[in-house]
C-alpha positions in Angstrom: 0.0 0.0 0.0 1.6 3.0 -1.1 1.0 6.9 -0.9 -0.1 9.2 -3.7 -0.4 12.9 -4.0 -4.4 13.9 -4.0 -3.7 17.6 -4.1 -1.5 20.6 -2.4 -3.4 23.2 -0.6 -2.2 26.6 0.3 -3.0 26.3 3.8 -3.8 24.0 6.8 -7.4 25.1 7.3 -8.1 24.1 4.0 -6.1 20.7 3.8 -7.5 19.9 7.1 -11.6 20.5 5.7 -10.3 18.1 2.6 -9.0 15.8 5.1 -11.4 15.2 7.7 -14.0 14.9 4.6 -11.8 11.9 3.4 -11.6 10.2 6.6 -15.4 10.7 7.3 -15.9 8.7 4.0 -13.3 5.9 5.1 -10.1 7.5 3.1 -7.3 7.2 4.8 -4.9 10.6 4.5 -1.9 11.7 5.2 -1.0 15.8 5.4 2.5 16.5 4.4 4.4 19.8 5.3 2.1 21.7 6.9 5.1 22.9 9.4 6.8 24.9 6.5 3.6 26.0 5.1 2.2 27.1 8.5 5.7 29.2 9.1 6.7 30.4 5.7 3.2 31.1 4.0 4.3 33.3 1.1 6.3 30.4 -0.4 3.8 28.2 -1.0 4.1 26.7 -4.8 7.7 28.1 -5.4 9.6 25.3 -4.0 6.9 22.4 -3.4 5.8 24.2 -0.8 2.5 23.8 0.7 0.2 21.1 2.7 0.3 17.9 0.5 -2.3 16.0 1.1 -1.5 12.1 0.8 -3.9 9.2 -0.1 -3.4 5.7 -0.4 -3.0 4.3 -4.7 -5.9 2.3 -4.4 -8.8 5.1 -3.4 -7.4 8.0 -5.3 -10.1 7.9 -7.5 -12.6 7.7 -4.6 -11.2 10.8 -2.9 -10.8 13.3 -6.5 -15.0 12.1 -6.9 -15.7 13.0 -3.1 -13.9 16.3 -3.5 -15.0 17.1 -7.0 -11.6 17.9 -8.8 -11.8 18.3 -12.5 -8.4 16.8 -13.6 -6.5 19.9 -12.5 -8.3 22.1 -14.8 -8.3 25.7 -13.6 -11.7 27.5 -14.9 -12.6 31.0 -14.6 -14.8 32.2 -11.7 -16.4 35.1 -14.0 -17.2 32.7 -17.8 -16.3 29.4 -16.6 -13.6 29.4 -19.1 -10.8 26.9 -19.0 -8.3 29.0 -21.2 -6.4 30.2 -18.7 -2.6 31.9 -18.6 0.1 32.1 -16.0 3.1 33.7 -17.0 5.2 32.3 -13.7 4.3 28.8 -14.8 8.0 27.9 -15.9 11.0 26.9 -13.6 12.8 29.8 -15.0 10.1 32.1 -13.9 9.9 30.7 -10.6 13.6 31.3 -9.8 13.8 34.4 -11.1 11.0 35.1 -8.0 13.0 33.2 -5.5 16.4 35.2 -6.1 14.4 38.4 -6.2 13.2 37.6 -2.9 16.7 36.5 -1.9 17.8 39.8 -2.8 15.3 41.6 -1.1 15.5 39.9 1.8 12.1 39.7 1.8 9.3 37.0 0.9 8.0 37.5 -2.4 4.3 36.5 -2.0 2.6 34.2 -3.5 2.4 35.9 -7.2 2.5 32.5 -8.7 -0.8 32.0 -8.4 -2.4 35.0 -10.4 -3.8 33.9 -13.5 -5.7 35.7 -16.8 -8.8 34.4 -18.7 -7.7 34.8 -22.4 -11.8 35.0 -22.6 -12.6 37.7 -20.5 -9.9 39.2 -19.1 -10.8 38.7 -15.8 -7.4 38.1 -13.3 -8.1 35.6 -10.4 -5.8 33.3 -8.0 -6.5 29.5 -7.9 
């Protein structure tokens, strides 16, 4: 019985809601780095950061149908939309953000998560 990656939340509230609505349903989980997402909050998806949430192989299909995901598609809030844009997407990007920060002495924020609908316009964070 091995582990899997369900998902990676951006905070422990929100991993711990995901979690205790697996376990009601008889999914085992496991939450991974919540310690380093709890104390450095404005890395979170720069360097793996964030709460990792941890299912067993054989229910991971269970648990994405009891918490609804759609595959990892990100839609728009405003049309629905699923053609959406993040210009930080690339590793490149990312460490450009991560030495800026370095060199600021100062956490960046979490700007990696600001996305565009190439429908709309609209700008919203996953």
């Amino acid at each position: 019985m091995g582990l899997t990656l369900l998902t990676t939340c951006d905070n422990t509230i929100r991993a711990n809601i995901i979690r205790t609505l697996l376990e009601a349903h008889g999914i085992l989980c496991f939450l991974n780095n919540e310690n380093f997402t709890n104390l450095m909050p404005n890395y979170y998806n720069i360097l793996g950061s964030g709460v990792r949430i941890m299912v067993p192989v054989e229910d991971l299909e269970k648990a994405r149908l009891l918490i609804n995901f759609n595959d990892g598609l990100i839609t728009c809030p405003n049309c629905k939309s699923t053609n959406i844009e993040n210009k930080n997407e690339t590793i490149l990007n990312k460490l450009k953000m991560v030495f800026i920060g370095i060199f600021l002495v100062s956490p960046i924020g979490n700007l990696l998560n600001d996305y565009t609908c190439k429908d709309c316009q609209q700008q919203f964070n996953k």
